[in-house]
N, C-alpha and C positions, 0 to 999 in steps of 0.2 A: 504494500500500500504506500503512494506516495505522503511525506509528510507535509503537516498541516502547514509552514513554514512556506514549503515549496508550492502548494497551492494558490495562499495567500498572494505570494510574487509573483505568482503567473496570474491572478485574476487583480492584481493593481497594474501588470501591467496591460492587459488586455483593457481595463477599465480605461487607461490614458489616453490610448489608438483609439478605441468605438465610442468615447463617453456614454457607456454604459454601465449600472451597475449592476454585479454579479453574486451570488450566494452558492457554495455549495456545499452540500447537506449531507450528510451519509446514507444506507438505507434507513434506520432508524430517525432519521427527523434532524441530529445532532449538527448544530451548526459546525465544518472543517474550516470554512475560510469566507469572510465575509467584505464586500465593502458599501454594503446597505446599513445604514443607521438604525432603523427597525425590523425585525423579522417576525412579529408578534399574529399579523395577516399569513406568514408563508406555512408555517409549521403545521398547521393541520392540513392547509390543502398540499404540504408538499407527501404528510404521511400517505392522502385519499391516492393521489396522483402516482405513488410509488404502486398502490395495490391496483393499478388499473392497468388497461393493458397496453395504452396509448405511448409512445416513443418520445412525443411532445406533445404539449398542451398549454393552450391561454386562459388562465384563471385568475381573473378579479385585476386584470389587467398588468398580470404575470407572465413570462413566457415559462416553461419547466420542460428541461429537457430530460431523459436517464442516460446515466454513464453506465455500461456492460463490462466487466469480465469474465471473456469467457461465457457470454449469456448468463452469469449472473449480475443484480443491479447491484452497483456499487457505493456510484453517488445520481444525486439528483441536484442539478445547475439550475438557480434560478435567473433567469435575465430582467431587469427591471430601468423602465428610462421611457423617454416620449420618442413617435416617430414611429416606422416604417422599419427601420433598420436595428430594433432591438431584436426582431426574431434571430434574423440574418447574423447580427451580433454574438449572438445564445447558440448557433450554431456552430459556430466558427471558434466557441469558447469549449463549446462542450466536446468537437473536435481535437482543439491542442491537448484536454484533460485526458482524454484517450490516448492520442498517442503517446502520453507522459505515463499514463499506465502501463503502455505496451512495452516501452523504456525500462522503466525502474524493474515491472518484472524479468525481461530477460538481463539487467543489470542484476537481480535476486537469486536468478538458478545459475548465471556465470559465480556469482560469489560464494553460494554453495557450493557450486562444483572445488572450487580452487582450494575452500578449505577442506573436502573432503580429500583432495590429492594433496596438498599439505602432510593430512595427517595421517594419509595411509590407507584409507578409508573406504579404497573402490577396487574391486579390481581389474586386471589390467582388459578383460574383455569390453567391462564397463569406462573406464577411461576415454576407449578411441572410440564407442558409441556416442558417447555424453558431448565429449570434442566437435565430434562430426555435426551432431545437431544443434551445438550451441555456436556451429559455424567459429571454432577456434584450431587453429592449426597447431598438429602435432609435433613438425619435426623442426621448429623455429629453435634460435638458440636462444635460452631464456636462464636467468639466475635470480635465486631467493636474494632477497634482502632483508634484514630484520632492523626496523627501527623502535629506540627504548627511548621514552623519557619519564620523567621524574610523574610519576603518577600520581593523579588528585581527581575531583569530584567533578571537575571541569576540564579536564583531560580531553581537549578535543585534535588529538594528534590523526586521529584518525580521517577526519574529516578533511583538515588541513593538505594530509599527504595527499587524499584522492584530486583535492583541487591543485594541487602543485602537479601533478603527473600526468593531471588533464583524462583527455576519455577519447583517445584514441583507438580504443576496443584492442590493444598490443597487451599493454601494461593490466597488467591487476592488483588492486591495493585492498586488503584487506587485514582482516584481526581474529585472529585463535583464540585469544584470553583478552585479559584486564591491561596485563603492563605492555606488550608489543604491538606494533603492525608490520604486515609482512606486504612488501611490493615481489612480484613475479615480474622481471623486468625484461623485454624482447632487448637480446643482445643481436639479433640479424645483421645489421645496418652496420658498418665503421669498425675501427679498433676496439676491441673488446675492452683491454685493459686501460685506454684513454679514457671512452664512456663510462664504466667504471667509477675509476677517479672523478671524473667530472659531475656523474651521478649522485653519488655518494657526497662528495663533498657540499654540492646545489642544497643535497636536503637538509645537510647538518646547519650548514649558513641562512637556510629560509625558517625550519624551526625556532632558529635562535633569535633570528630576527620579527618572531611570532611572538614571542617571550617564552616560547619552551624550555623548561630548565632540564640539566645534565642530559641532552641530547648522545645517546650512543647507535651506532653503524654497525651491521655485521654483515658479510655475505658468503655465500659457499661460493661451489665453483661452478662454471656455465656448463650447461649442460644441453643436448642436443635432441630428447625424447621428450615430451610432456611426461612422460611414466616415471621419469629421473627427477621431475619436481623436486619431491619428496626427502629426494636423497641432496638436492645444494639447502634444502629448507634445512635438515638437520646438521650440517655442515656451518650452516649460520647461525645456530642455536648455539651450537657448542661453541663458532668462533664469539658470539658472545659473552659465555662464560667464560672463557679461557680468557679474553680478552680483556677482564673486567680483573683477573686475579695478576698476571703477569705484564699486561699493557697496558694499566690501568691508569695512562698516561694521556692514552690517544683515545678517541671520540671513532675512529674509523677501524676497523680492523678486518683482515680476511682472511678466511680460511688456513688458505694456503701461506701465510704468512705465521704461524701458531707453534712452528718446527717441534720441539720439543714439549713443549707445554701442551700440546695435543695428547701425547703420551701419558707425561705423568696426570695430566687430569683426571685419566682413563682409572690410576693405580689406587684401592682400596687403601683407607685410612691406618687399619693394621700394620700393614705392608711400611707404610711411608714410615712410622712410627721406629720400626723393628729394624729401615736402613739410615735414619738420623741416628740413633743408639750403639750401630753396629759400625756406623762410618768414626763418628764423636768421641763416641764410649761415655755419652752422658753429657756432653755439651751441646748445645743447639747451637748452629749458627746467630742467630738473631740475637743471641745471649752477647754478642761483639761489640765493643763500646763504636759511638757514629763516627768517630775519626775511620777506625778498624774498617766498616762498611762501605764508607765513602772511598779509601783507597782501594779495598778490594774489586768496589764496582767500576772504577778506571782504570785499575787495571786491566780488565775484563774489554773494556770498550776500547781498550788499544792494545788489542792483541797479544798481552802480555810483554808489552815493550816495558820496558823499566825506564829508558831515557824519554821517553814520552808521556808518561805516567807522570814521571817527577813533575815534570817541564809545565804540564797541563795541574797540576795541583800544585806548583810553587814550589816546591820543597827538593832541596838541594837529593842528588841519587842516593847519596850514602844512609839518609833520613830514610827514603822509601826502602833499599835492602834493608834498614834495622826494620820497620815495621813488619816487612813479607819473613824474616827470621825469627823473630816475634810470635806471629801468627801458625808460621811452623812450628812450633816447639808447643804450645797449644792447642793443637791439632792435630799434630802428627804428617801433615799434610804442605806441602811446600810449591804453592799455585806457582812458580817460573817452570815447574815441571808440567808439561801438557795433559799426563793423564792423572794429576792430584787437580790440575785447574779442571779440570771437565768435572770429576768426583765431588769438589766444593761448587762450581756452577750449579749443576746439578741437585745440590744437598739443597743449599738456597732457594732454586726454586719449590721445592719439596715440602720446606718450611711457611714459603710463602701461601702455596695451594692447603696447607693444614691449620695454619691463622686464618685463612678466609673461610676454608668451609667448617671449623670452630664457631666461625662468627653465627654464620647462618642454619647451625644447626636450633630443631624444634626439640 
């Protein structure tokens, strides 16, 4: 059913073009959208006029037309004004209200559709049945997107997106739950991985400029089957969690950018617990005073270069080898070495994925 909102806008503006004025009712009598001052005359005779058999009717110097779906009545249009051209008016209104019906519903079963392939939910005989009849092509290159923002009661992120992406019948924006919305984005056209970027970033810059607060981006990889939907949509799920613990920096994030953190997201809580204790022998990394941290994680970002290291945090080399002998002799572990720095990289992120999902645990 189109909204009352939507109505209203189509019968003021139809009102400006005919100066005419319009009412339309539901089956049951209930005013949807009005721009008549009184309706206290139209309500019984628009109830008699609904049970009758008539298409259109002039009552009490009313026009009433029925709006159908599907031969069932929907709404009932009153047209009201002086002149010759109210009928004519009332026809031509009650016309757009239909095709706006005919819109929104296959606008209804395409959004069904997407979330049921989303979630898995059809199978694959039904997929390229459903496709074919809702006239959507199957073998286009398309990728999941997942947009998150700060959720509240006025959360119209949803809305937002569909109006920023427009209704080119390519794209499909829709929403699974409360906190995301998910666009299925036609990658056919250009460089995949340009669009992409310029996609991605378009939505986080118009959000924010909506006042969306902590706007975040995730997407899988492109894929070349409608039936693989499914499979860049979980892809962007997960680049969202992953993203949120280990890149919890950036606003954008993908899939295939997640290397390692993809892994250990994967690895049970026990497990992570038993290789912190068994690498430590009872220290956690995180337990490291911020100096400790801050040099370790530049080292890290410069390849374990020690003169670059220094150079980038100020401090003369001989200061950075006491710290990195330091942190070996506390650990057992001596990061200039490539496979004690993979072992600590690694531990670190380990600690960080077991602080976050501590946080959120019920």
């Amino acid at each position: 059913m189109i909204s009352n909102q939507i109505l209203q806008n189509t019968i003021d503006g139809l009102k400006n073009i005919a100066r005419v004025d319009l009412c339309v009712m539901d089956s049951e009598g209930n005013t949807a959208a009005s721009t008549l001052e009184s309706l206290d005359n139209c309500r019984a005779a628009a109830t008699e006029f609904a049970a009758s058999a008539a298409d259109s009717q002039e009552i009490q110097g009313y026009q009433y037309f029925k709006i159908h779906d599907e031969q069932q009545l929907e709404y009932i249009l009153i047209a009201a004004g002086s002149g010759e051209d109210v009928y004519l008016a009332g026809r031509m209104a009650a016309f757009q209200i239909q095709g706006l019906l005919v819109a929104y519903k296959e606008r209804f079963d395409k959004d069904n559709f997407i979330k049921n392939l989303l979630l898995d939910n059809l199978l694959l005989v039904d997929i390229y049945s459903r496709s074919k009849k809702l006239h959507i092509q199957t073998d286009a290159k398309r990728v999941a997107i997942i947009v998150e923002t700060m959720a509240d009661k006025d959360n119209n992120t949803l809305e937002l997106l569909r109006l920023y992406m427009g209704s080119n019948n390519l794209d499909f924006v829709t929403a699974v739950d409360e906190n995301n919305v998910i666009i299925v984005k036609d990658m056919s056209e250009g460089d995949v991985d340009k669009e992409l970027d310029k996609v991605t970033k378009g939505i986080v810059a118009y959000l924010k400029k909506e006042g969306q607060k902590n706007v975040r981006v995730a997407y899988g990889t492109v894929i070349g089957e409608i039936k693989e939907v499914s499979r860049s949509y979980k892809e962007a799920k997960m680049a969202m969690d992953v993203g949120k613990i280990f890149f919890d920096d950036r606003d954008i994030i993908a899939y295939s950018e997640l290397g390692i953190g993809r892994l250990i997201y994967q690895l049970p809580i026990p497990l992570c617990k038993m290789f912190i204790k068994e690498i430590f022998d009872g220290l956690s990394p995180d337990e490291l005073d911020e100096e400790t941290i801050t040099t370790i994680n530049k080292f890290f970002e410069n390849s374990l270069n020690v003169s670059e290291t220094s150079r980038q945090l100020f401090i003369h080399r001989n200061t950075l080898v006491y710290r990195l002998d330091k942190l070996q002799k506390s650990t057992k572990l001596d990061i200039r070495v490539f496979e004690d720095a993979i072992t600590f990289k690694i531990a670190l992120m380990v600690v960080k994925y077991m602080n976050y999902m501590e946080r959120f645990e019920f």
